[in-house]
N, C-alpha and C positions, 0 to 999 in steps of 0.2 A: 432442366433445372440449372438456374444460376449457381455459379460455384465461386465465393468468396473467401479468402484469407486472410488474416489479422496477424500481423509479427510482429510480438511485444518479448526478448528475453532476457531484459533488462531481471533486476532486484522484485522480490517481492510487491513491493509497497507500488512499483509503477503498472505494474502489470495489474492489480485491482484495479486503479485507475483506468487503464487502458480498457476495463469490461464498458463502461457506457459506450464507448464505440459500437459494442457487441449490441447493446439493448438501438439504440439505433438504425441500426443495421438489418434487425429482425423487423421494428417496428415499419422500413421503408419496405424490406423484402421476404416478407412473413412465409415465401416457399423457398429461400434461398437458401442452400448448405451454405452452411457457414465455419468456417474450420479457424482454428486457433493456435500457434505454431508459440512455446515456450521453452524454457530453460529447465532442466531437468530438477525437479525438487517443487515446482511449482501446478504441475498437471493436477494435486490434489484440490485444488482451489474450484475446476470445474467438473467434480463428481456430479454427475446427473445435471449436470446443467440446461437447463430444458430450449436454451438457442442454439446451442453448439452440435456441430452431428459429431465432430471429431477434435480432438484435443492432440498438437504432433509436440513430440518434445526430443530438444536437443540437449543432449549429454557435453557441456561444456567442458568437463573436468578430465574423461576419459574418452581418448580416442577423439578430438576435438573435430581436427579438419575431416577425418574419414565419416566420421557422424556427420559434419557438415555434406559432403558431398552424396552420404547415401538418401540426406535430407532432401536435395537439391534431384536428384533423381525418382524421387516420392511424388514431391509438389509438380514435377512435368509432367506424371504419368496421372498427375489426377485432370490436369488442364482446369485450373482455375483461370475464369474468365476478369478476376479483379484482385488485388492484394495489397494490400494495405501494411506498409510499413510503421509502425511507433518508434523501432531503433534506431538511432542515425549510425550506428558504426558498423564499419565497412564488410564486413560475415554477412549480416542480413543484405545489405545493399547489393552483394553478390549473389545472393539467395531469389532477390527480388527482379534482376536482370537479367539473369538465365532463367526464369521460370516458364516461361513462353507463355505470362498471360498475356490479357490484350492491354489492360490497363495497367499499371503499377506506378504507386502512388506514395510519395515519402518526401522528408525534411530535407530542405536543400544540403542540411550540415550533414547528410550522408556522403561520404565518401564517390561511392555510386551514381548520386542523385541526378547527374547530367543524361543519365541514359533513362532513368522515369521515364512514363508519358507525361506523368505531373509532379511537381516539385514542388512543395508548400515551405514559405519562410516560417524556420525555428524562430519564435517571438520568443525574448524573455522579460519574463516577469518584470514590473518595476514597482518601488514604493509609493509612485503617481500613478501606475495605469498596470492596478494588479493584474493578471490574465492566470486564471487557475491551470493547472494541467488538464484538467479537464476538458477547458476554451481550447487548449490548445491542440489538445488531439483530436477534438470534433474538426478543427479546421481539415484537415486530411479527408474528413468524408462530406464537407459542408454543402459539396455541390453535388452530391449523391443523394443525401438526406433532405437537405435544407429546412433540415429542425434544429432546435437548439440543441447544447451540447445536455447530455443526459448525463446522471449521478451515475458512478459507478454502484454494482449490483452483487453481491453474491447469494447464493442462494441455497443454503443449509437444510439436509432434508429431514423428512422427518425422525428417520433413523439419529442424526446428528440431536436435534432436540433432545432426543428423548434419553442421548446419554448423557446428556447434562442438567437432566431434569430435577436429578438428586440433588444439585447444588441451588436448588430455587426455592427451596423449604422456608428460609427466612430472609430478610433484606440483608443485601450484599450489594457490592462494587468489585471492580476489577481494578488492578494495577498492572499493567506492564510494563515495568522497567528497565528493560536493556536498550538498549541498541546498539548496530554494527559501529556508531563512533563514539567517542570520548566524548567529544562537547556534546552531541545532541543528547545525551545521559542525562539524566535529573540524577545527582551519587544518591548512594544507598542511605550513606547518612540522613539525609534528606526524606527521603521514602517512609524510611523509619520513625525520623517527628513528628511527620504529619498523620502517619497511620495510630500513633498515640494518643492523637488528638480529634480521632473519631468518636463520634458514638459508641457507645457500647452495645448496642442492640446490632450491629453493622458486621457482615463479613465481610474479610478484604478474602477474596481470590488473584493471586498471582501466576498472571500469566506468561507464559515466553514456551521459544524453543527448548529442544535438549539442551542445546548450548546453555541457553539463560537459567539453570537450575540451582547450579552452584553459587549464582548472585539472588535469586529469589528465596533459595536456602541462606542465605547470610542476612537476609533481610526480614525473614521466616520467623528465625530463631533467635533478633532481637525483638522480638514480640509478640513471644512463644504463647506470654500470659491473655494474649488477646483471639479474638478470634481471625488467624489468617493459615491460607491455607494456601501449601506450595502445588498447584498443579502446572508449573512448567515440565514441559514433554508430554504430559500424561493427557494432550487434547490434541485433536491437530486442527488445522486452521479452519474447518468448516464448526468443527464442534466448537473454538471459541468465539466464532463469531454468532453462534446459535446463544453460547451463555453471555457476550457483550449483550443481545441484543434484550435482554430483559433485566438488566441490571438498574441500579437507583442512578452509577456513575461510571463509565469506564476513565483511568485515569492514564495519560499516555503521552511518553514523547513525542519528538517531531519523526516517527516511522510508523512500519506498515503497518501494526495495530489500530496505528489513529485512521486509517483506510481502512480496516475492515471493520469497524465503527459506522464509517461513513456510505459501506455499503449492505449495510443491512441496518442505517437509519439509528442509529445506537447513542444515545446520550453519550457523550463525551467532553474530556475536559484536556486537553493540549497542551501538554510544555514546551516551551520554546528556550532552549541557554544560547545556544552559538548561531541558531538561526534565524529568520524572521519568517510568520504568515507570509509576508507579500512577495517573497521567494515564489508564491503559486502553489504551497500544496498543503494550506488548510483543510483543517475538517469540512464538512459538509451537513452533517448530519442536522437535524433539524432544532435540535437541543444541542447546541456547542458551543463551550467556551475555550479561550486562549489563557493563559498565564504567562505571561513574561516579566521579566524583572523591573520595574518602574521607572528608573534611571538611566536615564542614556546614558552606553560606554563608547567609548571614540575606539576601541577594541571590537565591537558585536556591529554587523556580523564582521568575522573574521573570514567568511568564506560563504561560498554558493552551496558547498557542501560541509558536513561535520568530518573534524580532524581528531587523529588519534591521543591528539594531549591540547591543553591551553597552550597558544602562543605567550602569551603573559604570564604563565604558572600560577593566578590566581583564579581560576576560573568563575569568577565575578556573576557573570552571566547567569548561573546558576547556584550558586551562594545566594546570590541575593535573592532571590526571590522565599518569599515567606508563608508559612502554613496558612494563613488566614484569606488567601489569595485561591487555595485552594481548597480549603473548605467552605469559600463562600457560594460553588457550585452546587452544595448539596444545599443552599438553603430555598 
């Protein structure tokens, strides 16, 4: 039996991404173990996953290197015959050079990558020649598969449905409003206008981590009188994407919500403040829209990634953009 590895332990949001590799991979080597190497926090994403025979996870926070290296003593002893890098930074690169496969396969921007058998150039995105994430991590398996690059996939079972079934009674939307940066945030203020200016027949479900509770409570309880409801923490990530995937609207920053959206096919609606689409990690989903601010700022983007405050202190980007831009999704 073929023995294949995928190492992806980046952030949530790129590691969904990174599954279309995985449906690929099944689709060319449908007896092939296939095993999945992540960041500790993220393994719940492939509960029962019906490609995966095994899901390895690395504990980055505790016991960093010693975890690496009891890692790195697992993966020889299984003797995978191929592994597939997604990280470029130098932990996996080391990860991927001592493994003793025959193949090993990653971004030349890895640190490591001179000792690959194959090295594939990091493309990045442009506003003339978008290339999704997606494009881009199929390139690592293009001449393995030689199919297109597949959507990312998750795959919620039915246990996960069925604890979210209660919340399908009447029409609803999802909002999820946080994210790890300041700019890519839609503020709360904002959340709150437009959720005033819903329907009345309409429930908003707010969703996030434990972390995002306290900003979904604050967003909750300015529109107590309506119908919204705080389930951040109170889902984990297969059960929200089980409840995205039947919703009228899922509404979402530029993060990992709008990806698991996109992999279990979920109507969705994308806020963009600090960042742009053609950055490469648009939704997908088959029903998707963008919202971003209509006026060009000689300030946006400020970056490749979202930062902790406005450089400008007026955060514009995200000001400006208007309720009617987003409620035009539901029409």
């Amino acid at each position: 039996m073929q023995k294949i590895l995928v190492i992806q332990t980046a952030f949530i949001g790129d590691v969904v991404l990174a599954t279309g590799i995985i449906e690929n991979l099944h689709s060319t080597y449908p007896d092939a173990r296939i095993d999945f190497l992540v960041r500790k926090g993220n393994e719940s994403l492939f509960i029962n996953h019906p490609f995966l025979n095994e899901v390895l996870v690395w504990n980055k926070r505790k016991w960093k290197y010693p975890h690496l290296l009891q890692l790195l003593f697992r993966i020889r002893k299984t003797h995978y015959e191929i592994i597939i890098n997604v990280q470029r930074f130098a932990a996996t690169g080391f990860l991927t050079v001592l493994s003793g496969a025959k193949e090993t396969i990653g971004f030349d921007k890895n640190p490591f990558s001179r000792w690959f058998t194959k090295k594939i150039i990091h493309q990045i995105s442009q506003v003339n020649h978008v290339l999704h994430e997606i494009e881009r991590n199929h390139l690592l398996i293009s001449e393995l598969t030689g199919t297109e690059a597949a959507r990312p996939r998750l795959y919620p079972s039915q246990k996960n449905h069925d604890k979210v079934q209660q919340f399908k009674t009447t029409p609803y939307i999802c909002v999820a409003p946080a994210s790890v940066w300041f700019t890519k945030q839609f503020p709360p203020d904002k959340w709150i206008s437009f959720i005033h200016e819903l329907p009345e027949n309409i429930t908003v479900y707010l969703l996030g981590g434990p972390a995002d509770y306290d900003l979904c409570e604050e967003i909750g309880t300015q529109c107590s009188h309506l119908k919204v409801v705080n389930l951040s923490g109170k889902l984990n990530f297969l059960e929200s994407a089980a409840l995205m995937q039947d919703a009228i609207m899922n509404f979402v920053n530029d993060s990992a919500p709008m990806h698991f959206a996109s992999a279990v096919n979920a109507p969705v609606t994308a806020i963009y403040c600090s960042t742009l689409p053609s950055f490469g990690f648009g939704p997908l989903s088959e029903k998707s829209f963008i919202v971003e601010i209509i006026d060009e700022l000689a300030c946006r983007p400020c970056g490749l990634h979202g930062k902790n405050a406005c450089p400008e202190s007026h955060f514009k980007c995200a000001n400006g953009i208007r309720n009617d831009q987003l409620l035009r999704a539901l029409q």
